[in-house]
C-alpha positions in Angstrom: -2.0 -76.0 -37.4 -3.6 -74.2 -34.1 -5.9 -75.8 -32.2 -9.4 -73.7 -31.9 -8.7 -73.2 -28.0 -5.1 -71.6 -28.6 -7.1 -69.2 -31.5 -9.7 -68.3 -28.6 -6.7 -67.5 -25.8 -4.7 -65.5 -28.8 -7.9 -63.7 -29.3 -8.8 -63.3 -25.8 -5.3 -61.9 -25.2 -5.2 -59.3 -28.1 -8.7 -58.1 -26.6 -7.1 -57.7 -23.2 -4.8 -55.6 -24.7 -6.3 -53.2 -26.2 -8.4 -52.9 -23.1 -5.2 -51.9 -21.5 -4.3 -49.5 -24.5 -7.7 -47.3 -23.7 -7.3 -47.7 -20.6 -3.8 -46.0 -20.8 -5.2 -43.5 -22.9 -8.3 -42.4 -20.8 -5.9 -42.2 -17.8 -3.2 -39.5 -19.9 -5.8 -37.6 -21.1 -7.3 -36.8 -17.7 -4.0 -36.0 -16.2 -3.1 -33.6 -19.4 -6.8 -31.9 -18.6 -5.8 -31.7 -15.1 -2.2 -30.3 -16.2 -3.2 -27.6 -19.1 -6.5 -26.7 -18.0 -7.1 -26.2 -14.1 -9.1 -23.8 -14.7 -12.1 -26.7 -15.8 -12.3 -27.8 -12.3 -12.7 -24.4 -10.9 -16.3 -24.5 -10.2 -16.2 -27.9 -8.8 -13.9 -26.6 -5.5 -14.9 -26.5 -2.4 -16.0 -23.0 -1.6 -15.1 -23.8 2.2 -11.4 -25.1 1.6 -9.4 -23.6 4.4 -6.2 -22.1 2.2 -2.9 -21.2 4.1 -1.8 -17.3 4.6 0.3 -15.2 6.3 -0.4 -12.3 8.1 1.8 -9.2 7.6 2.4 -5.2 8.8 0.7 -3.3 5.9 4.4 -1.6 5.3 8.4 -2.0 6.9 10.3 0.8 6.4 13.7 1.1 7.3 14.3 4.7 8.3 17.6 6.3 7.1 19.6 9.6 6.9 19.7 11.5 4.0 22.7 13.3 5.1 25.9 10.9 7.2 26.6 12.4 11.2 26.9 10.8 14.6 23.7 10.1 16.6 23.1 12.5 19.3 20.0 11.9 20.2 17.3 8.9 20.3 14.1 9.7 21.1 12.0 6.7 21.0 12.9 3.0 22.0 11.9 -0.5 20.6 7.9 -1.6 20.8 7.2 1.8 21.3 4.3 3.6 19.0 5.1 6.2 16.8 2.8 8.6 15.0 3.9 9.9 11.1 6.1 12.7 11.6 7.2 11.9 15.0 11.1 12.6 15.8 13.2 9.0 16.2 16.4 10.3 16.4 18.5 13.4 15.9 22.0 13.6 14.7 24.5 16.4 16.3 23.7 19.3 14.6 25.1 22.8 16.2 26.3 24.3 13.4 23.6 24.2 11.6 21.3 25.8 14.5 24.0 28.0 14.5 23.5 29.0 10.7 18.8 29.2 10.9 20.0 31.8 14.0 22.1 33.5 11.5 19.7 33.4 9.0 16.9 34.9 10.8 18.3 37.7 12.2 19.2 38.6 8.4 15.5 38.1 7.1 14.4 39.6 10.2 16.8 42.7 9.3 14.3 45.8 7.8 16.9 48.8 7.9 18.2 48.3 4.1 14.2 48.4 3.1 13.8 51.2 5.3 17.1 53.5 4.3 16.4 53.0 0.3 12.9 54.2 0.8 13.5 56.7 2.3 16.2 57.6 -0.4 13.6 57.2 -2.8 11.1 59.6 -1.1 13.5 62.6 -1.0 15.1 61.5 -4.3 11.1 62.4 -5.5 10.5 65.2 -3.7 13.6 67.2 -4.9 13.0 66.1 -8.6 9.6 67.5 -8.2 10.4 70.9 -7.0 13.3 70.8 -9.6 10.7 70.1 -12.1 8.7 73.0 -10.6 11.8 75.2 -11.0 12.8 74.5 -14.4 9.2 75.1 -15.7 9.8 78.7 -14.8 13.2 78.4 -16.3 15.4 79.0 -12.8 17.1 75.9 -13.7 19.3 74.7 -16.3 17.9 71.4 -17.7 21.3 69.7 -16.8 20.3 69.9 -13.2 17.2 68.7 -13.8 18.7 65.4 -15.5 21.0 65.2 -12.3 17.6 65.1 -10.2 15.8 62.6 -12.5 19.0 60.2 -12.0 19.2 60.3 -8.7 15.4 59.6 -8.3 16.0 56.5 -10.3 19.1 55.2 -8.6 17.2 55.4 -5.8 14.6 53.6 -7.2 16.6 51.0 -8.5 18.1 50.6 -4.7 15.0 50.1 -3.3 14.1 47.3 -5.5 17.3 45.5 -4.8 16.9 45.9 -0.7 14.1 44.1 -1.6 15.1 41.0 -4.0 18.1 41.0 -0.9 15.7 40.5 1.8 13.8 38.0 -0.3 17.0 36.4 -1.3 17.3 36.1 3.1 14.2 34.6 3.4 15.4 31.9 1.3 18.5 32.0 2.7 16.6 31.1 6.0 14.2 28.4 4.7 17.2 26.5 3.1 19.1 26.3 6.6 15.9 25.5 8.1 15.7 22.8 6.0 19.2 21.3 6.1 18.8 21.8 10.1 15.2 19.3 9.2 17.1 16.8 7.5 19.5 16.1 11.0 16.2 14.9 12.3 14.6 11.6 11.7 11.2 11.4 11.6 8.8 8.4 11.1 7.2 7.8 7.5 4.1 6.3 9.0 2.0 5.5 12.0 3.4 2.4 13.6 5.4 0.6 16.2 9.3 0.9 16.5 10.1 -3.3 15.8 14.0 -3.0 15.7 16.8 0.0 16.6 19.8 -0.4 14.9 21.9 2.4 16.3 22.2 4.6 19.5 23.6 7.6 20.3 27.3 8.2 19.5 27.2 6.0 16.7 28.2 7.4 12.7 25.5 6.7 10.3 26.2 7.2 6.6 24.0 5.0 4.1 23.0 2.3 7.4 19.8 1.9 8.8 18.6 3.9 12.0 15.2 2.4 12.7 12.4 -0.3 11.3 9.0 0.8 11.7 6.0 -1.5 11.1 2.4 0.0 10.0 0.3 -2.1 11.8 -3.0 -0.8 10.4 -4.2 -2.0 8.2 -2.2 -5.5 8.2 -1.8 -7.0 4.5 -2.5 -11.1 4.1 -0.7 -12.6 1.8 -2.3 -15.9 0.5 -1.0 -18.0 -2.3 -3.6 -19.7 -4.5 -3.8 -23.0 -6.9 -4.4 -22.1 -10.5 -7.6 -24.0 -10.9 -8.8 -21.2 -8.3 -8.0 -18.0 -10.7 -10.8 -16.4 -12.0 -12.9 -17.2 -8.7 -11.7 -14.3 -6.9 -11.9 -10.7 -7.7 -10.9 -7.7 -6.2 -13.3 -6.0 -3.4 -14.4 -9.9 -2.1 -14.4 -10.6 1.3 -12.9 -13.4 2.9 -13.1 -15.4 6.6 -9.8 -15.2 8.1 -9.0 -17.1 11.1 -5.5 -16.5 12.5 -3.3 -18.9 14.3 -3.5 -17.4 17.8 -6.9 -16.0 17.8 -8.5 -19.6 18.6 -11.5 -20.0 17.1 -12.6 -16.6 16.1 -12.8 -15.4 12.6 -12.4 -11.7 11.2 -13.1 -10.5 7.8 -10.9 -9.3 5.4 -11.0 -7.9 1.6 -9.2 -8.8 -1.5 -6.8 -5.8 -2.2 -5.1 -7.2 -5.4 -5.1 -10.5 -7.4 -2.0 -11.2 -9.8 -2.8 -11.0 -12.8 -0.1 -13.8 -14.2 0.3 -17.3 -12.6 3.2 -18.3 -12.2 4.2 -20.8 -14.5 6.9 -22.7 -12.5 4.4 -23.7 -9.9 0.5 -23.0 -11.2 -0.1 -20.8 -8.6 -0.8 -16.9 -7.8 -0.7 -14.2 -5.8 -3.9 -12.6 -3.6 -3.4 -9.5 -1.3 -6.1 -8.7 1.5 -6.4 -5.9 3.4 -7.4 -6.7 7.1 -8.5 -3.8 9.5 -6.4 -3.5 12.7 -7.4 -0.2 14.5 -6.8 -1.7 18.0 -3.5 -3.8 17.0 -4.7 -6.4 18.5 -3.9 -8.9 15.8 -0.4 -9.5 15.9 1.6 -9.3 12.8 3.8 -12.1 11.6 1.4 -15.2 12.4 0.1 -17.6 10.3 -3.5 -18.0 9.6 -6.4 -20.0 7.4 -8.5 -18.3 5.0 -12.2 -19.6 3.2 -13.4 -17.6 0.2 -17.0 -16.7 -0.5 -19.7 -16.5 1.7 -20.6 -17.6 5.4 -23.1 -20.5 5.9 -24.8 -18.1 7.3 -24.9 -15.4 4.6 -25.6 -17.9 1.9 -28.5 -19.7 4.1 -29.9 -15.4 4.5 -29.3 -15.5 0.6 -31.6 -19.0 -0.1 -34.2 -17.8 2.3 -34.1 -14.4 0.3 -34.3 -16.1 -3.1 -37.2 -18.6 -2.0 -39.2 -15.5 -0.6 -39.2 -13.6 -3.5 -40.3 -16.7 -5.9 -42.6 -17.4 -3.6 -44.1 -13.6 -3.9 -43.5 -14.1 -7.8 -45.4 -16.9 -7.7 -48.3 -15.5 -5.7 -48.4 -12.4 -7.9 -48.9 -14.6 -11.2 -51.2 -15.9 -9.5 
């Protein structure tokens, strides 16, 4: 038989243990709340958390041929500024200046138009007097047929000098543009960040030049789950980029992902940040805070308290 002090430590123990047991259980369900539902501590963030981003050009583009030649000419060099439409380069392209010379001259050429109208203006003046002459019987009507066919084989000439010299004109406008396609040209306003090849060189399906866009630049910022929902498109944001010291631009959300990635709770926000100077280098890191500026949201108290005060004085 136990004694009535082991009964109290065997009852003292079994307490202890289920104090552990709740314990345990308090502590799993707040990590499976913090696991499957982020989103339940969103509110509770700290709307001036400093997030990581990276700063970016707006678009890359590596410019290509659409047709394979040797580089004869480069017109532009690295970290120089290009404007859309600019020439970069020019493969070697005689014959085909050779053939928009040709073709001009032909679509320039009016002497076909000219000879079949002037076929078809004495073509109708003979079948008129024809006409005149076999009204008053001087002719048989088989000359009169005669007449009427050659006033419409003349006719029928004049239409085809004209479908030729149209047919020339596109003739001329299709050389024109094969001659366009031996010239590179820039896809968008930028700067020249890389040349790949120089004059002399064959390019077939390779690279010619990279071109950056540096305005606007695109910030790319990844984001915990428990922040999605905060932020929506059109926001603005304080950015403040590793080499600018202490100063701090503004940006705006562009796009928010609609899915979070599953594999590591996070998602995807794209801001658009102005650049018409370029003087915010591309390719740096920089720190980000969503929402308002002390300032704005001390403007925005002082705003709210002034008009409950006038509320107030109005029940009044």
């Amino acid at each position: 038989m136990k004694s009535p002090i082991d009964m109290r430590q065997i009852i003292q123990h079994r307490h202890f243990e289920l104090l552990i047991l709740r314990l345990s259980a308090s502590i799993v369900t707040v990590l499976l709340s913090l696991t499957f539902f982020p989103m339940a501590s969103a509110s509770e963030s700290d709307p001036d958390e400093v997030l990581d981003c990276l700063i970016e050009p707006w678009v890359v583009s590596d410019v290509g041929s659409t047709v394979q030649g040797v580089i004869d000419k480069v017109f532009v060099d690295r970290g120089e500024r290009v404007e859309k439409g600019q020439p970069l380069a020019q493969l070697e392209s005689g014959v085909e200046h050779t053939d928009v010379t040709l073709a001009e001259v032909r679509a320039e050429t009016e002497s076909e138009v000219l000879a079949r109208e002037a076929e078809l203006k004495l073509a109708k003046l003979e079948l008129a007097r024809l006409e005149d002459l076999h009204s008053q019987q001087m002719i048989t009507p088989q000359q009169r047929d005669e007449s009427t066919a050659r006033y419409q084989i003349a006719s029928a000439a004049l239409a085809q000098a004209l479908k030729n010299r149209k047919i020339q004109q596109l003739e001329l406008e299709r050389t024109e543009r094969q001659y366009a396609r031996r010239i590179l040209t820039s896809p968008v306003d930028g700067v020249v960040v890389a040349q790949q090849v120089f004059a002399g060189e064959f390019v077939y399906d390779n690279p010619v030049m990279t071109i950056a866009s540096l305005d606007p630049l695109r910030v790319e910022v990844v984001l915990p789950a428990r922040l999605f929902g905060t932020i929506a498109v059109g926001d603005v944001a304080r950015l403040i980029p590793e080499l600018g010291g202490d100063s701090v631009v503004k940006s705006m959300v562009d796009i928010v992902d609609p899915v979070l990635d599953s594999r590591s709770g996070t998602f995807g926000v794209r801001l658009k940040l102005a650049n018409p100077d370029n003087k915010i280098p591309a390719g740096q890191r920089c720190g980000i805070v969503f929402g308002p500026s002390p300032a704005a949201a001390r403007s925005d108290d002082a705003e709210r308290d002034e008009e409950a005060a006038t509320a107030d004085s109005g029940g009044q």
